[in-house]
C-alpha positions in Angstrom: 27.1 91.6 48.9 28.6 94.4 46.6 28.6 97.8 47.7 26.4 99.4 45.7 28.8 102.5 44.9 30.4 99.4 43.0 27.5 98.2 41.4 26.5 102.0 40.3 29.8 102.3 38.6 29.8 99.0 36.5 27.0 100.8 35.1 28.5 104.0 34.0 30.4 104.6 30.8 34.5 104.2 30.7 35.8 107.3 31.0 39.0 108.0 28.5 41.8 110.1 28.8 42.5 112.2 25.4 46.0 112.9 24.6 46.8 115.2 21.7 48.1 113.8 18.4 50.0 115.8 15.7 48.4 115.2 12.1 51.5 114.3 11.0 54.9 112.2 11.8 58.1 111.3 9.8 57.3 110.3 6.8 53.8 111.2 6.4 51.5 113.0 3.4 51.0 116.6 4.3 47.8 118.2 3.9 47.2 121.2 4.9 43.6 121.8 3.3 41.9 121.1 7.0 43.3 124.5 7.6 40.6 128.0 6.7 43.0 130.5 5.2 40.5 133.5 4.2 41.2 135.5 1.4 43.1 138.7 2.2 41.8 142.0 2.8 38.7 140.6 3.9 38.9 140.5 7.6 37.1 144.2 9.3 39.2 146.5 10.8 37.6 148.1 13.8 38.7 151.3 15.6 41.6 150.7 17.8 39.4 152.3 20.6 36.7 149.7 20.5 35.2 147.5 22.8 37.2 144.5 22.7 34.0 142.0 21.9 34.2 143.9 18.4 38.0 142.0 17.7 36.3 139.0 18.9 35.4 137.7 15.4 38.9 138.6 14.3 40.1 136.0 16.9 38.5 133.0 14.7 39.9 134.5 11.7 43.1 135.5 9.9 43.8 138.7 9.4 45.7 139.2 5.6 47.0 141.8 3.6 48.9 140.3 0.9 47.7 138.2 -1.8 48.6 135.3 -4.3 48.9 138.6 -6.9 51.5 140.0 -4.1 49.4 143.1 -3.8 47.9 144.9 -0.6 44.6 144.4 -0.1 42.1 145.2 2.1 41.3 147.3 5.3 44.8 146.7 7.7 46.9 147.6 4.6 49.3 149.5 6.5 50.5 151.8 3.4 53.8 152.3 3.9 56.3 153.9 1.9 59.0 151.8 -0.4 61.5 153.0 1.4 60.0 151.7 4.9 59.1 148.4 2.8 62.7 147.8 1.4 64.3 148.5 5.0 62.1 145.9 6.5 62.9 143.4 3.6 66.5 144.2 4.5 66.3 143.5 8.2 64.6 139.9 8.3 66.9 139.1 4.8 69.8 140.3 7.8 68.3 137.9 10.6 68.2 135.2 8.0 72.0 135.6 7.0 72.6 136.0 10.7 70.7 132.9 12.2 72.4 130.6 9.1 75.9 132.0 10.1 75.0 131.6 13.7 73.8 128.2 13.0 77.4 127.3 11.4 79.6 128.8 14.0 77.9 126.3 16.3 78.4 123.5 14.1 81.7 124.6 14.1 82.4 124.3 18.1 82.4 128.3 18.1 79.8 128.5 20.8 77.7 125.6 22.8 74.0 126.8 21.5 71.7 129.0 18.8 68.2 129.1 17.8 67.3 130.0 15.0 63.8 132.3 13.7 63.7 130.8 9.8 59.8 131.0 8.5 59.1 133.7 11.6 61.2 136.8 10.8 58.6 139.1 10.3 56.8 138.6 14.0 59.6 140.8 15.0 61.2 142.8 12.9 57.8 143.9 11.4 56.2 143.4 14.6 59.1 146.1 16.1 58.8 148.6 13.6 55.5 149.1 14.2 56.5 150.2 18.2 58.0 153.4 18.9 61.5 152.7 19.8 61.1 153.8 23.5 58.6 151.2 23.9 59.9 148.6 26.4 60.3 145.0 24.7 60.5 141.5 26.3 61.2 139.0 24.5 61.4 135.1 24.1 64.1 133.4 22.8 63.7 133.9 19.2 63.1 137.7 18.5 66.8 138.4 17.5 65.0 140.4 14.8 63.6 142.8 17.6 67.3 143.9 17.9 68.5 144.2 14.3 65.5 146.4 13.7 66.4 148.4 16.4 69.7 148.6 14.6 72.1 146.6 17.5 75.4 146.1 16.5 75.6 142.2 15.5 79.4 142.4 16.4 77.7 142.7 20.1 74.9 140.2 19.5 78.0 137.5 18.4 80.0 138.2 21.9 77.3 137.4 23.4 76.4 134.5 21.8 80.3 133.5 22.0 80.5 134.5 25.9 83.9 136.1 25.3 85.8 138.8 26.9 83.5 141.1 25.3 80.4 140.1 26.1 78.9 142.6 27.6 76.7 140.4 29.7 79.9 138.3 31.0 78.7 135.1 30.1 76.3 134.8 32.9 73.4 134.1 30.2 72.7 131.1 27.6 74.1 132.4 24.0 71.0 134.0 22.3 69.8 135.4 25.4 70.5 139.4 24.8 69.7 142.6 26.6 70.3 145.8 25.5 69.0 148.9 27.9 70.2 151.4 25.6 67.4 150.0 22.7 64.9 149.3 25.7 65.1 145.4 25.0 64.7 143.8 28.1 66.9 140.3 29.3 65.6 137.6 27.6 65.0 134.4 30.3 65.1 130.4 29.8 62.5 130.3 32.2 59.3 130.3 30.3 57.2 133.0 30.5 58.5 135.1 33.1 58.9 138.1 30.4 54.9 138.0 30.1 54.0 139.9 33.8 57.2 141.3 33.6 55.8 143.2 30.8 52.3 143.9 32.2 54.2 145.3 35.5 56.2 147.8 33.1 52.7 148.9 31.2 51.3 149.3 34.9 53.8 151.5 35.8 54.5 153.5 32.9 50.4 154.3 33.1 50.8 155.0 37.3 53.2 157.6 36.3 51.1 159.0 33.4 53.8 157.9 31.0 53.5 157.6 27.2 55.6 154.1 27.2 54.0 151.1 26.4 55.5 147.4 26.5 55.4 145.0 23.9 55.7 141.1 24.9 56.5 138.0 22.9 55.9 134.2 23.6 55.7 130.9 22.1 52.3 129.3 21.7 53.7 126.3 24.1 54.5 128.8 27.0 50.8 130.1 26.8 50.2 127.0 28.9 52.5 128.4 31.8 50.9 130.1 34.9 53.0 133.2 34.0 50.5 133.7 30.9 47.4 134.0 32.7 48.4 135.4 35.8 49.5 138.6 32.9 46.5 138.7 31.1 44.2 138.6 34.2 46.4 141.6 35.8 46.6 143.6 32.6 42.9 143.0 32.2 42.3 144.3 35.7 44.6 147.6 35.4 44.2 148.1 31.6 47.4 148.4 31.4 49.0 149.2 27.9 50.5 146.0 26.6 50.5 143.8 23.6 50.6 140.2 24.2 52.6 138.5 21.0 52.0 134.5 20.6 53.9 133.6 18.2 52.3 130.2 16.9 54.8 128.1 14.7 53.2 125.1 15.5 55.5 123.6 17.6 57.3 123.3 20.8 60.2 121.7 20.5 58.8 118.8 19.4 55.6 119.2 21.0 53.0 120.2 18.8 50.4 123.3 19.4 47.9 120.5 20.5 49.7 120.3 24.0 49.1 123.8 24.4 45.4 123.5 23.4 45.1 124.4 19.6 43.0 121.5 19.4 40.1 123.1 21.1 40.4 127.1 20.0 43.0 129.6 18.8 45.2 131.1 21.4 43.5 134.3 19.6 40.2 133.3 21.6 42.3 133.6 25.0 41.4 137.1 25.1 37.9 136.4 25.0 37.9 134.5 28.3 40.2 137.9 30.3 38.0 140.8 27.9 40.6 141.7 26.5 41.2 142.8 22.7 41.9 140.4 20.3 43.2 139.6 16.8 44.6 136.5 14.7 46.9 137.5 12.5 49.0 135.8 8.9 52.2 135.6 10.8 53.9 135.2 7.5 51.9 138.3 6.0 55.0 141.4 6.7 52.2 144.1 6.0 49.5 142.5 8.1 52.1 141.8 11.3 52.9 145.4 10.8 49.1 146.7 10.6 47.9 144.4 13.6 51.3 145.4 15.8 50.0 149.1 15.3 46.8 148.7 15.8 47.8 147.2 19.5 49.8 150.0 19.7 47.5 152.8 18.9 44.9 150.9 21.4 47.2 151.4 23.9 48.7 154.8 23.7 44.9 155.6 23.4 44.2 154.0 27.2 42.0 151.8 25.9 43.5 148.3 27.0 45.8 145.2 26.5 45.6 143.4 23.1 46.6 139.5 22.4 47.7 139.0 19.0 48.1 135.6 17.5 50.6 135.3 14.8 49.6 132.5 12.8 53.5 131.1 11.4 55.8 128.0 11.1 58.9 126.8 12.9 60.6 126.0 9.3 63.9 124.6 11.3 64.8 122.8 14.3 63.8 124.5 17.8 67.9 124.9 18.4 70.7 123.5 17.4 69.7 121.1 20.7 66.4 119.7 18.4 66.1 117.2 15.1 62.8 117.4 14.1 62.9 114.9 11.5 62.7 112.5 14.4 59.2 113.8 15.3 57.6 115.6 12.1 57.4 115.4 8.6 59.9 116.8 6.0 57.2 118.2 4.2 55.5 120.9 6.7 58.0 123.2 5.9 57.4 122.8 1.7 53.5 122.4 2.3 52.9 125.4 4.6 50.2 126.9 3.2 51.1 130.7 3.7 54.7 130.9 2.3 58.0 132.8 3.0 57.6 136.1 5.0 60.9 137.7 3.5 60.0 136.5 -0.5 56.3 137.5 0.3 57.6 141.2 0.7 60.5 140.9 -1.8 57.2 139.6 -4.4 55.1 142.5 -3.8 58.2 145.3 -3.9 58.8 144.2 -7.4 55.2 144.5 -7.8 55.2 147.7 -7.1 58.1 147.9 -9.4 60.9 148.9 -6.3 62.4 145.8 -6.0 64.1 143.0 -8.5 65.7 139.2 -8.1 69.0 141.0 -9.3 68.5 143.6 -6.1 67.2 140.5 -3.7 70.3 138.2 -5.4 73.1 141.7 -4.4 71.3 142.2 -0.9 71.6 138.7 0.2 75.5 138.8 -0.8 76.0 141.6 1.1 74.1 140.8 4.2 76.2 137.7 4.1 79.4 139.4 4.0 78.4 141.8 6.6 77.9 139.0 9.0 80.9 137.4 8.0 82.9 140.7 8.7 81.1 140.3 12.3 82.0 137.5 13.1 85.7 137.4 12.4 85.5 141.2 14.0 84.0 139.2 17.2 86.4 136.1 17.0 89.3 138.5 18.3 87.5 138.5 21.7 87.6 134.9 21.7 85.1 131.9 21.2 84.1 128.9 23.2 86.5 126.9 24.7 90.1 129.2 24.0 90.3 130.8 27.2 89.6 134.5 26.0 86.6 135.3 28.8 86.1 138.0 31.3 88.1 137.6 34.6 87.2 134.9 36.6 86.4 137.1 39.8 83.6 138.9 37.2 81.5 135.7 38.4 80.9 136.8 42.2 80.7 140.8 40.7 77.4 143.2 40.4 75.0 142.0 42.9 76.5 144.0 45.8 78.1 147.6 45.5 80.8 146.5 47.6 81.6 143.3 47.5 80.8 141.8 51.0 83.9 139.5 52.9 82.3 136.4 52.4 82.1 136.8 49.1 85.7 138.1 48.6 86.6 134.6 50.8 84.7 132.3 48.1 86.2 134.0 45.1 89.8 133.6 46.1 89.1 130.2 47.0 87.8 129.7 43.8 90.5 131.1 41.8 93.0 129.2 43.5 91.0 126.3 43.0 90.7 127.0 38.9 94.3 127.2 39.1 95.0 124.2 40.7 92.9 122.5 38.3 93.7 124.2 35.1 96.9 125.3 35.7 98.4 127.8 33.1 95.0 129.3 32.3 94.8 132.8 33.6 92.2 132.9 36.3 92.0 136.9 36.6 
């Protein structure tokens, strides 16, 4: 006789296991039309003290400032100044000419790794400028621009990314990954996520101690799936802690697409709905909106009025690193189809415009950026790159966890120097 558990279930429906698909592979079509661009300036703009279900429509939406006629429109026009617009337009035309640089030294054997931000410039360096420079950032792995706007010395930014002798980190970190106290830009981590209740911690205690800081967090849409992310919103929720939560969504992770992360079923916008927290989608290729939505979240802050997540709607136009080929998983033509352009000729297009910008001044600034990296680089080579032997002492390695160094310690090190020596021998170990 069957068991009648089994004979109920021959009954029921097969259940099916859904795995996400991209929309397109290598080699495929692109059509973006399945995605709702509104037309800009037409998204609200509530009062940055508001209850957050007011930004909750804003989460479904896109909020836009520039137009086809590469004017401002709308509400969260952020009017700034020419002279603010021209100095942004500098600073992500300076992470461009960086990152392609960057992108060559590695090619070259000058360092092991680099990622570059192409298509995403102004989710930082826009993003930045609307922070007070006190304000505490932590970062992913692809907000060089948060640095550059805060004006660090790319001479600095190479060492580091060449793990030389002057590399002020020592070349305990992956290349890319900076730090810089001094511009309150915290370490950037490989492990994924780990900035995001870093950051809420920071806004807890700069509010415990009646503080005016507030922190400012980025992350990729992929990592939004790590524990990290809601265990930050739920806390900064709870303590209304002053914090904006960045997710930067190009689409992909390495060559996982947003899907994975669970695009398919809302914006990562909506995820503030679910905590109560403020919320806002935002034209991540739109410099004047990024600015305008980063400010609000400030404002909201400073004003004790909670956390804010902001989407930035973008596009990974290269490879995740120089690790990643993603002609092996996506289509050539993404990056020509996207359907909301270049960030950097977006706000070059409406400078001239507003008639304070020309090709012949966009054509002389991109020379000169490219020089001045140039001069950078060969400034940084003279501290050595990877591979010729030019690093900080080898002892440096069991240095700046302990005050004084404790015996055991001073045992291994000396055993591992002699060691090095044995194995490499001619290559200064101290």
């Amino acid at each position: 006789m069957a068991d009648k558990h089994d004979e109920k279930g021959t009954n029921r429906p097969k259940l099916a296991l859904h795995v996400p698909e991209p929309k397109y592979r290598p080699g495929d079509k692109v059509d973006y039309s399945h995605l709702d661009i509104p037309e800009p300036g037409k998204q609200p703009r509530p009062d940055e003290a508001c209850e957050p279900k007011e930004t909750y429509p804003l989460c479904d939406d896109l909020i836009r400032v520039l137009g086809d006629d590469n004017k401002a429109h709308g509400p969260w026009d952020p009017r700034l100044d020419a002279e603010t617009l021209r100095q942004m337009l500098r600073e992500m035309a300076l992470v461009r000419a960086f990152d392609n640089r960057m992108y060559r030294a590695q090619r070259q054997g000058k360092t092991s790794f680099y990622m570059k931000c192409t298509g995403e410039e102004a989710t930082s360096v826009c993003a930045t400028h609307a922070l007070d420079g006190d304000d505490m950032i932590f970062p992913s792995y692809r907000q060089q621009g948060c640095l550059i706007a805060r004006g660090y010395e790319l001479t600095e930014m190479i060492n580091q990314i060449y793990s030389n002798k002057a590399d002020k980190l020592k070349g305990r970190q992956l290349p890319i990954m900076y730090c810089s106290k001094r511009l309150n830009f915290f370490s950037i981590s490989g492990n994924l996520a780990t900035q995001l209740p870093q950051a809420t911690g920071f806004a807890m205690a700069s509010a415990s101690k009646g503080d005016s800081r507030i922190a400012a967090t980025w992350v990729g849409e992929g990592s939004t799936a790590e524990g990290d992310f809601h265990s930050a919103l739920t806390f900064a929720t709870v303590y209304n802690a002053p914090v904006i939560f960045n997710v930067i969504n190009n689409q992909w992770a390495i060559s996982s697409f947003s899907g994975f992360a669970g695009a398919e079923r809302a914006t990562f916008a909506a995820r503030a709905i679910g905590y109560g927290m403020a919320g806002l989608r935002v034209d991540g290729n739109d410099p004047l909106a990024v600015f305008a939505a980063e400010r609000w979240a400030a404002d909201r802050a400073r004003a004790n009025a909670g956390p804010t997540l902001i989407e930035h709607f973008t596009y990974r136009a290269e490879g995740h690193s120089t690790s990643d080929d993603p002609s092996a998983y996506r289509s050539a033509e993404e990056r020509d189809e996207w359907p909301l352009g270049d960030p950097v000729m977006r706000l070059a297009r409406h400078l001239i415009e507003l008639g304070e910008w020309s090709d012949e001044q966009q054509e002389e600034m991109d020379a000169e950026l490219d020089t001045k990296v140039r001069t950078a680089m060969k400034e940084a080579e003279k501290n050595g790159i990877l591979g010729h032997g030019l690093h900080h002492p080898f002892h440096t390695m069991f240095e700046d966890v302990f005050e004084e160094l404790p015996w055991h310690l001073e045992e291994q090190a000396e055993q591992a120097i002699r060691e090095r020596q044995i194995k490499f021998p001619g290559d200064p170990a101290e």
